[in-house]
C-alpha positions in Angstrom: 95.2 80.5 31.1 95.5 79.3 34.6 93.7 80.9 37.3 95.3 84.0 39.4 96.3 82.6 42.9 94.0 84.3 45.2 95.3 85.5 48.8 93.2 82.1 50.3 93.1 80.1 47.8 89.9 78.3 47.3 91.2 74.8 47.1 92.6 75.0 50.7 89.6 76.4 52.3 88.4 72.7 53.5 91.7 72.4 54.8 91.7 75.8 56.7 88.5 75.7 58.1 89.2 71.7 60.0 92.6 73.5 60.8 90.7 76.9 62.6 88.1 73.8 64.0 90.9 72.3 65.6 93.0 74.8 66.8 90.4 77.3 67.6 90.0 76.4 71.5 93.7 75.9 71.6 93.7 80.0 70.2 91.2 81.2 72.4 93.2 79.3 75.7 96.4 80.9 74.7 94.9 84.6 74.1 92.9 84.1 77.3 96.3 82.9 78.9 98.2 85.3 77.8 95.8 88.2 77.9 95.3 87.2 82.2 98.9 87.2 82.9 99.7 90.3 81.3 96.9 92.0 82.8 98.0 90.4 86.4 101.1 91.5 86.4 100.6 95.0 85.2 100.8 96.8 87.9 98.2 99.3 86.1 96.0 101.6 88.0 92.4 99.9 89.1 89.5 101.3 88.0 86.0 100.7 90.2 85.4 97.3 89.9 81.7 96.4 87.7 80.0 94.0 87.0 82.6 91.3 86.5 80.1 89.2 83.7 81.3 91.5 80.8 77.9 92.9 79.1 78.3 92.0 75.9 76.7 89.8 73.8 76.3 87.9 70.3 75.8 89.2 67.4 74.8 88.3 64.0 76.6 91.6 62.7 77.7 94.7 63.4 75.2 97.3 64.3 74.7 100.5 62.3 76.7 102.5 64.4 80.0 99.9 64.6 79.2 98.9 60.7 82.2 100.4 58.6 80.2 103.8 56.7 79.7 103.5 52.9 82.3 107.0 52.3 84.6 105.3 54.1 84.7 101.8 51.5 84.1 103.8 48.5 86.1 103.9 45.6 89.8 105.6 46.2 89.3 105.4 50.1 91.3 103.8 52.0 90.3 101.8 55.2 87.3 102.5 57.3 87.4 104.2 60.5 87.0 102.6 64.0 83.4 103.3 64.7 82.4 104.8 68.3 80.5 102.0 70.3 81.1 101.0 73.9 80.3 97.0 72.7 83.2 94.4 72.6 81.3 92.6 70.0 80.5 95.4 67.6 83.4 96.8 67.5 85.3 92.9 66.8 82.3 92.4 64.2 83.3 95.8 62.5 87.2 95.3 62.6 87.2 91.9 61.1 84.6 93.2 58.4 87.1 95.6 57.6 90.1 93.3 57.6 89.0 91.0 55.5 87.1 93.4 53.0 89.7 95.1 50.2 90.3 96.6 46.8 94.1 95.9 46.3 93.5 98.0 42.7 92.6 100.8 45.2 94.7 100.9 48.3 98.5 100.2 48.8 99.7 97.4 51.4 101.5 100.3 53.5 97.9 101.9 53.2 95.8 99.0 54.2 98.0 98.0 57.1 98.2 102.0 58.8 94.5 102.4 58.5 94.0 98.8 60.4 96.3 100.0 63.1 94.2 103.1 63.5 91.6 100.9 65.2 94.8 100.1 67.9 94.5 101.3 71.6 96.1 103.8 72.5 98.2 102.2 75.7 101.0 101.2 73.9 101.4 98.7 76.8 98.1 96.3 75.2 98.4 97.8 70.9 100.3 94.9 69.3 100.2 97.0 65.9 102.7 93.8 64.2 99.6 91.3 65.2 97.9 93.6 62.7 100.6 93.8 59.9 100.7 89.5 60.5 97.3 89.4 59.0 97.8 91.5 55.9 99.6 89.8 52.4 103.3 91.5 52.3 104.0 93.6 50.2 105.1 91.3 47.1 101.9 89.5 47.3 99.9 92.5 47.5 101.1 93.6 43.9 100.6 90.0 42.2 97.4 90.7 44.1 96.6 94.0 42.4 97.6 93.1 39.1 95.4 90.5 39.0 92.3 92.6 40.3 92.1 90.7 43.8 89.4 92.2 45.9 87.7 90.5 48.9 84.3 91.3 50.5 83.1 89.8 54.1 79.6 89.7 55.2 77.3 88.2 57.7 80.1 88.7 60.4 79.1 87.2 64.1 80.8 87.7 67.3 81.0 86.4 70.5 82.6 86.2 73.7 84.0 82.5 74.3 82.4 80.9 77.3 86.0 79.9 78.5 87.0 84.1 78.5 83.9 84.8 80.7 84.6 81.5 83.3 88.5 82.8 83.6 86.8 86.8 84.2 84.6 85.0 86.7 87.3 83.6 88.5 90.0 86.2 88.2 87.6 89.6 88.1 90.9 92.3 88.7 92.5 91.0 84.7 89.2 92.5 83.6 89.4 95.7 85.9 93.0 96.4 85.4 92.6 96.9 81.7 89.3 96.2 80.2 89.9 93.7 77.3 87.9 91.5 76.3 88.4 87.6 74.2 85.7 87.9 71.1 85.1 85.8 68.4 84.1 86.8 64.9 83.4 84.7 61.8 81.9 85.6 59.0 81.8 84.5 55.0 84.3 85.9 52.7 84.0 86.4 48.7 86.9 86.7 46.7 87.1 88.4 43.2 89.5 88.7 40.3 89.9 89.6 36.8 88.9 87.3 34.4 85.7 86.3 36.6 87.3 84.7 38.4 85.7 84.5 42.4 86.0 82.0 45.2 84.2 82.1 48.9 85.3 80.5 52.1 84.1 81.1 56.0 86.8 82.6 58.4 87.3 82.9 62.3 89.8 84.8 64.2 89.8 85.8 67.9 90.5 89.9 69.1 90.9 91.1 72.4 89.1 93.9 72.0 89.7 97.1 75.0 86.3 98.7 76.0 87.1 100.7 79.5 84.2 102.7 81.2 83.5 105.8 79.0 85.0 105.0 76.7 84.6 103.6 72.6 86.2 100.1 72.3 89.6 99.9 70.8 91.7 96.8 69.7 94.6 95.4 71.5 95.7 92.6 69.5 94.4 89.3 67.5 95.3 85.6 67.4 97.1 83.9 64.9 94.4 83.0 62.1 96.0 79.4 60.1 96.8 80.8 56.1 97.3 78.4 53.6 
């Protein structure tokens, strides 16, 4: 019987990961682009101006606090909350954990895709909620995916903030103080499962701008394109 087509299907994940290689800076210069013009041009209220270095830093994975909590991944649950940290990189490390980790046999597409957007900002102005819905299977792919068992488990996630994100802060400090996103990286190693036995594994990347103002837990704004098969 041939093999259930999986959401990323193993064969292509060579492909993928030269394509993410190669495109990646060209990803991170557009977000970074696009994130500092829109931030320019707000016209937003300013905020005391800090440090303009953002204090984050890398991360093998999410800490305990930003890590997605076991009641919320259980069986018959839905999609884990947005944890409460102040950290860009926690927060990305958490989010792309729970993006890429799923039980189509247990959640609905509709279901996945509202509980993602839960981790959205709430200034409409940055929450680009259809960047969210862009990274999910539709809803005809889900169901092949949930008749055929498809579940998907990420680990080992690490994040970081792209040197050129921190250089174009350095030069331009007000796009930081105006809104408080921040460019992070997160990759991590995915495992895919299906009935039958069958599994398949693969490394992934995507870029978030993550919103972390003063007092406040971090929030997303929006992600990059991410290459699918």
């Amino acid at each position: 019987m041939p093999k259930p087509k999986s959401h990323v299907s193993g064969g292509d994940s060579t492909f993928r990961r030269r394509l993410l290689i190669g495109l990646g800076v060209l990803l991170v210069v557009g977000l970074l682009a696009g994130l500092l013009a829109r931030l320019a041009g707000g016209g937003h209220t300013d905020h005391p101006t800090p440090n303009p270095s953002p204090s984050v830093r890398s991360t093998p994975s999410a800490t305990a606090s930003a890590r997605p909590s076991a009641a919320a991944t259980a069986a018959g649950a839905t999609v884990a909350r947005p944890p409460h940290t102040s950290s860009p990189t926690d927060f990305a490390a958490a989010f792309a954990t729970t993006l890429w980790s799923y039980d189509s046999r247990r959640v609905t597409q509709q279901d996945f895709v509202s509980g993602l957007r839960l981790w959205l900002t709430s200034e409409s102005q940055y929450a680009d909620g259809d960047s969210v819905a862009g990274q999910v299977p539709d809803p005809v792919l889900w169901s092949r995916m949930r008749d055929t068992g498809q579940t998907s488990t990420a680990s080992g996630a690490a994040a970081h903030v792209p040197d050129a994100y921190t250089k174009a802060i350095e030069r331009n400090p007000a796009a930081l103080t105006q809104a408080y996103i921040y460019a992070v990286t997160v990759t991590a190693k995915v495992n895919i499962a299906w009935d039958g036995g069958g599994r398949g594994a693969e490394d992934r990347a995507i870029t978030l701008a993550v919103q972390c103002r003063p007092g406040s837990y971090c929030a997303l704004a929006s992600i990059a394109p991410t290459v699918y098969p």
